[in-house]
C-alpha positions in Angstrom: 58.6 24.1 36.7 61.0 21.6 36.7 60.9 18.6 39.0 63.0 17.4 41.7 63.9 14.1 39.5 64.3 15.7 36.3 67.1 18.4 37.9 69.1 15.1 39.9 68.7 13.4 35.8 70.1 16.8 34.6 73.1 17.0 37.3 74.1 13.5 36.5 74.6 14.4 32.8 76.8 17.2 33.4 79.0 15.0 35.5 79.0 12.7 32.8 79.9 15.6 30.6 83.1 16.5 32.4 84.2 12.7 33.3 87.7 12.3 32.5 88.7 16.1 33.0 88.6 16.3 36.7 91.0 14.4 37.8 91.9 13.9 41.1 88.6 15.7 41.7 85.1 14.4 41.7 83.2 14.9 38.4 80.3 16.5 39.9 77.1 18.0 38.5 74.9 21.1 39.9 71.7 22.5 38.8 69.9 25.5 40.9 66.1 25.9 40.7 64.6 29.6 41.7 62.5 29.8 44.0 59.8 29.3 41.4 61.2 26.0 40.4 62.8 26.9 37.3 66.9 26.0 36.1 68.7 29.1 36.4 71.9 27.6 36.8 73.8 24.5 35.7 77.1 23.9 36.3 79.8 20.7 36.3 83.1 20.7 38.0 86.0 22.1 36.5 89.8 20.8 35.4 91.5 21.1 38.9 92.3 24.8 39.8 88.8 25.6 38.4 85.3 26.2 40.4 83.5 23.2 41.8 80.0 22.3 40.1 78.1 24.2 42.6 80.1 27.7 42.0 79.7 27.6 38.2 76.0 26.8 38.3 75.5 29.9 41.1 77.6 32.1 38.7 74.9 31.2 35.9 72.0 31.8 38.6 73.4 35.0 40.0 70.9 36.8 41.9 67.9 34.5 40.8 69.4 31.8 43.4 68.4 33.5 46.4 65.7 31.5 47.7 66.2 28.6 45.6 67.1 25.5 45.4 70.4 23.2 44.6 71.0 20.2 43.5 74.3 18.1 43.4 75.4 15.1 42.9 77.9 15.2 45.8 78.2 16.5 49.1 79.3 20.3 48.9 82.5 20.4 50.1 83.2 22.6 53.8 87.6 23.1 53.1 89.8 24.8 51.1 91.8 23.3 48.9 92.6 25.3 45.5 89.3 26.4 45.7 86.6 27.6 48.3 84.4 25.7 50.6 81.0 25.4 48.4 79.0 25.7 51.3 80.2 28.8 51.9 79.5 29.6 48.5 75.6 28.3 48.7 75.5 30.1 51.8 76.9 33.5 50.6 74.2 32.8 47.2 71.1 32.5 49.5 69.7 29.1 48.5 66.8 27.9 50.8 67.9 23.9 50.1 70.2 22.2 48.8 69.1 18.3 47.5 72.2 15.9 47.2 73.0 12.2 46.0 75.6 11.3 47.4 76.8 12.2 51.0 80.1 13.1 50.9 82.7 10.1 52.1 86.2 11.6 53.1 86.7 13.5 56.2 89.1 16.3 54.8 85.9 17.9 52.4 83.1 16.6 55.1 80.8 18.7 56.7 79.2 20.7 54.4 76.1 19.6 54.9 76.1 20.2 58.6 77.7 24.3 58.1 74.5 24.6 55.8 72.0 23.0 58.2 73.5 25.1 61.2 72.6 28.1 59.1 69.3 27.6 58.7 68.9 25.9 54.8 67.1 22.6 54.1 69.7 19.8 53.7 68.3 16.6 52.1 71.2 13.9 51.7 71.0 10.3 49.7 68.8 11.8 47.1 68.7 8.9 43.8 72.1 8.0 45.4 72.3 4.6 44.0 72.1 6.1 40.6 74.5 9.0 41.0 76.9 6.2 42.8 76.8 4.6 39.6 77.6 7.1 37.1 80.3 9.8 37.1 81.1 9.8 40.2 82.3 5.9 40.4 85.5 6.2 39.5 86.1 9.3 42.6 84.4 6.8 45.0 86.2 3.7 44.2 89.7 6.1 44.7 88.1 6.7 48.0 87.4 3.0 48.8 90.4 1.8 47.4 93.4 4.3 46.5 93.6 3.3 43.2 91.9 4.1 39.8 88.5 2.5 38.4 89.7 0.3 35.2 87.3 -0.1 32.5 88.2 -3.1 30.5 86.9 -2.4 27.0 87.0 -5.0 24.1 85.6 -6.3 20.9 84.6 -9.6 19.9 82.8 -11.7 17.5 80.0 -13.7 18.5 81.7 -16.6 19.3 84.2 -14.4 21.6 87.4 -13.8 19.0 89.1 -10.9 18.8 91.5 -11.9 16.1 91.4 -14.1 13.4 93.6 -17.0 13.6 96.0 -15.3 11.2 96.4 -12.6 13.9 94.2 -9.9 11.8 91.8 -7.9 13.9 90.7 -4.8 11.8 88.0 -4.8 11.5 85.9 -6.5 14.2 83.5 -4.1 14.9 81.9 -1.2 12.3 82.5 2.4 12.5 79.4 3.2 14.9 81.0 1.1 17.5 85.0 2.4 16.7 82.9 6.2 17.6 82.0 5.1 20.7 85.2 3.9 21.9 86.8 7.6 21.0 83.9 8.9 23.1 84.3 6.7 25.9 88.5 7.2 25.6 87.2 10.9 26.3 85.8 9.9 29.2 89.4 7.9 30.8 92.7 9.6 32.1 94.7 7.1 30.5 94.1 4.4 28.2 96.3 1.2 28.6 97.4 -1.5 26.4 100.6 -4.0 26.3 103.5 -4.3 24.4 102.0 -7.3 22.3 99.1 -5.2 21.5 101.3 -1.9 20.8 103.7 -4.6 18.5 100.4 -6.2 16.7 97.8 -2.9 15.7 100.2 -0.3 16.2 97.1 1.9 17.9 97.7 5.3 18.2 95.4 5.6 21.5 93.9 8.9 20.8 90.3 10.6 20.9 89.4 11.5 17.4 86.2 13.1 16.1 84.4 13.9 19.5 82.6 17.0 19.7 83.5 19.3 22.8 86.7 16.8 23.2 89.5 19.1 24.7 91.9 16.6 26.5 93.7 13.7 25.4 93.8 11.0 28.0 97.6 9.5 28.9 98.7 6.6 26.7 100.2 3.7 28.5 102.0 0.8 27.4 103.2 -1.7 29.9 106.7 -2.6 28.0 108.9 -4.8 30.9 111.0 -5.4 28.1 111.4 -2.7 26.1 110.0 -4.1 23.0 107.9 -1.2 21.7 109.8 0.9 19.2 110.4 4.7 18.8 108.5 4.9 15.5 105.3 3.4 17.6 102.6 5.6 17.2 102.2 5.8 20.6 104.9 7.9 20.8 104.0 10.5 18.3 103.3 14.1 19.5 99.7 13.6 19.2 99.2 12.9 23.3 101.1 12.2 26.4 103.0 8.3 26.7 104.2 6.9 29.7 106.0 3.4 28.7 105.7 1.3 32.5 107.5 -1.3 33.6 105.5 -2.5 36.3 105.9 -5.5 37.8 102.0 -6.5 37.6 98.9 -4.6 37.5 98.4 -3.5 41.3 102.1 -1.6 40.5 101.1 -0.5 37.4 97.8 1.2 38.8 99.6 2.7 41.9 101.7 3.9 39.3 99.0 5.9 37.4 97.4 7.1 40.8 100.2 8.9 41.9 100.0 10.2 38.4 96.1 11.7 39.4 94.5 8.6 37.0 91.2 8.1 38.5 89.3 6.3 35.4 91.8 3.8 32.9 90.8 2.3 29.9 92.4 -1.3 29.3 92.2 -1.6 25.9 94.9 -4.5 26.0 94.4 -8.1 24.6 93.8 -11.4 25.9 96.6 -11.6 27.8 96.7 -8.5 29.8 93.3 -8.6 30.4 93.3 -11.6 31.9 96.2 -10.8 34.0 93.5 -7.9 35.4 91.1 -10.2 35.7 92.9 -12.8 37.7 94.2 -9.7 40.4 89.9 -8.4 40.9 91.2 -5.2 39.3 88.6 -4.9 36.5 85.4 -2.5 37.5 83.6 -2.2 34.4 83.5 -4.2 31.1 82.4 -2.4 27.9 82.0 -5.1 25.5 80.9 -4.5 21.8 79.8 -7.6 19.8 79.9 -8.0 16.1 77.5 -10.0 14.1 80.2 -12.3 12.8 81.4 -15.8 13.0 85.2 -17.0 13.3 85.3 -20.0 15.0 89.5 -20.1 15.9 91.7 -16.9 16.5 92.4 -15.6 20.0 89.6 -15.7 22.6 88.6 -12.0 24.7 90.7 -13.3 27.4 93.6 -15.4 28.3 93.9 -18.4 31.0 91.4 -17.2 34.1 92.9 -20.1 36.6 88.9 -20.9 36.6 88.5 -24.6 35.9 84.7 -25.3 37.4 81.3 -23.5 36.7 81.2 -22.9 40.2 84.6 -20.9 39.9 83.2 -18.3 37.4 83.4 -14.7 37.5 80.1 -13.2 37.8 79.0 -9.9 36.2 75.9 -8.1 36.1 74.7 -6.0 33.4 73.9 -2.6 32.9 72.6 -1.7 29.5 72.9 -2.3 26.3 72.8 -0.2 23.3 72.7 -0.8 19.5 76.1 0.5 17.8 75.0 0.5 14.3 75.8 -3.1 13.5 77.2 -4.2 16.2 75.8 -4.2 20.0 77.2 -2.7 23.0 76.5 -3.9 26.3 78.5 -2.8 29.7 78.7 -5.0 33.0 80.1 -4.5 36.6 81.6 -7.2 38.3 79.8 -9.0 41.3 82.5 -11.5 42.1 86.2 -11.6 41.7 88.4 -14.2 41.6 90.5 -14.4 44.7 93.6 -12.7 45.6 95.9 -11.6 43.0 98.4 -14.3 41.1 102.0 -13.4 39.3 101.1 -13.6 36.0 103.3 -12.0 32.6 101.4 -9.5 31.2 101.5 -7.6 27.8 105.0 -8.7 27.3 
């Protein structure tokens, strides 16, 4: 029999699993129990067009769902979009209860809880929501909040914070258990962003190599104002999708890629564009992988901050750290910004 807790754990992996493949839609996660308590059915959501977490794991369940039990990481929705209303679905699959994470927050999908209530199933809402809140489905809520896409800022630095040498050189910083788990996290993004001056200095080709199950390519971005980024770049090989932007400042630049359906982004800029992020509030997440080396001069993680007191400091809070080989990974959301966003010249 499996537990309550272990089939919320197992719906929040298969969110994870599909993260960067759903876009604009939520990457959900959907386990059904029989009425025995045992997985019959797992499903996650779908590239858009596709069946919502809920449908695939009552397609693996069939019959054996009758009586059952499902749980989601999100609110099944009660419209129709491209696809069915879910409750329907759970309805029409005779579940007995259906245990979600998080409730859901728009009005256009809301309601599906209610439609299943009225018809007589066991509805329990804010199940683990904290820890679904935090995983997968953070990059859908944030849209929610904030019309705009989540931006993971990821970057590698010594230990004393370079990510260059002082003769510009930066490959490499980190070892090749840490350089996986940036392609695996790229998997997870819609697009993955740098500037011109990083384009100019590494020539990256911005692409998920060597990840297993890996069936999309997120967009490339380079924010070029100036046009500096040449043709033979290979961020402009066929190998993935480039938009070169010419936004006037991050805020544009992320509207930009929203109207584009860009839910997660990757900043995988340098110092200077990062910072330019920083300084707006528009960094979510910070994946930062440390090496065990020693420069002491060469470009610092970030550029100018504005922040001239302790008191002034951006304040992060941390949310695991793993062991990359080498090299260590640890990941932080923010808890403070800075204040409200400043010009700045970024990536140029």
């Amino acid at each position: 029999m499996t537990t309550l807790a272990e089939a919320m754990r197992r719906a929040r992996e298969l969110g994870w699993s599909v993260l960067g493949r759903t876009s604009p839609n939520p990457a959900v996660g959907a386990v059904v129990l029989d009425a025995a308590g045992q997985v019959v059915g797992e499903g996650a959501t779908a590239p858009p067009g596709g069946p919502h977490a809920e449908v695939a794991a009552l397609a693996q369940a069939g019959e054996r769902a009758r009586g059952g039990t499902a749980v989601v990481t999100l609110e099944p929705c009660d419209h129709t979009g491209r696809t069915g209303p879910c409750s329907v679905a759970l309805l029409a699959a005779g579940v007995a209860r259906v245990v979600v994470a998080v409730p859901e927050p728009t009005g256009q999908a809301g309601g599906g809880a209610e439609r299943l209530r009225a018809a007589g199933v066991a509805v329990e809402l804010g199940v683990e929501q904290a820890e679904a809140e935090d995983g997968a489905l953070a990059p859908w809520l944030l849209g929610v909040r904030e019309q705009r896409p989540q931006v993971v800022w990821k970057v590698a630095a010594t230990l004393d914070g370079r990510v260059a040498a002082a003769d510009g050189t930066s490959r490499w910083v980190t070892g090749p258990d840490a350089r996986a788990a940036v392609h695996r996290l790229r998997a997870t993004c819609d697009a993955v962003l740098v500037g011109s001056g990083t384009a100019l200095a590494d020539d990256p080709q911005l692409t998920v190599r060597d990840v297993p199950g890996a069936d999309h390519q997120p967009l490339r971005v380079v924010l070029d104002r100036r046009g500096r980024v040449p043709a033979t770049a290979r961020v402009h090989d066929d190998a993935a999708p480039t938009l070169v932007s010419r936004a006037a400042g991050p805020a544009e630049l992320l509207a930009e890629l929203w109207d584009r359906d860009a839910r997660r982004v990757l900043l995988e800029g340098g110092p200077t564009l990062a910072a330019a992020f920083l300084r707006a509030g528009l960094v979510d997440e910070l994946v930062l992988h440390l090496a065990p080396q020693l420069l002491g001069a060469g470009p610092a993680l970030t550029g100018d901050l504005g922040i001239t007191t302790m008191a002034g400091a951006l304040q992060w809070r941390m949310l695991d750290v793993t062991t990359l080989g080498r090299d260590v990974q640890v990941r932080y959301r923010p808890t403070r910004h800075t204040g409200s966003p400043r010009p700045t010249e970024e990536g140029n």
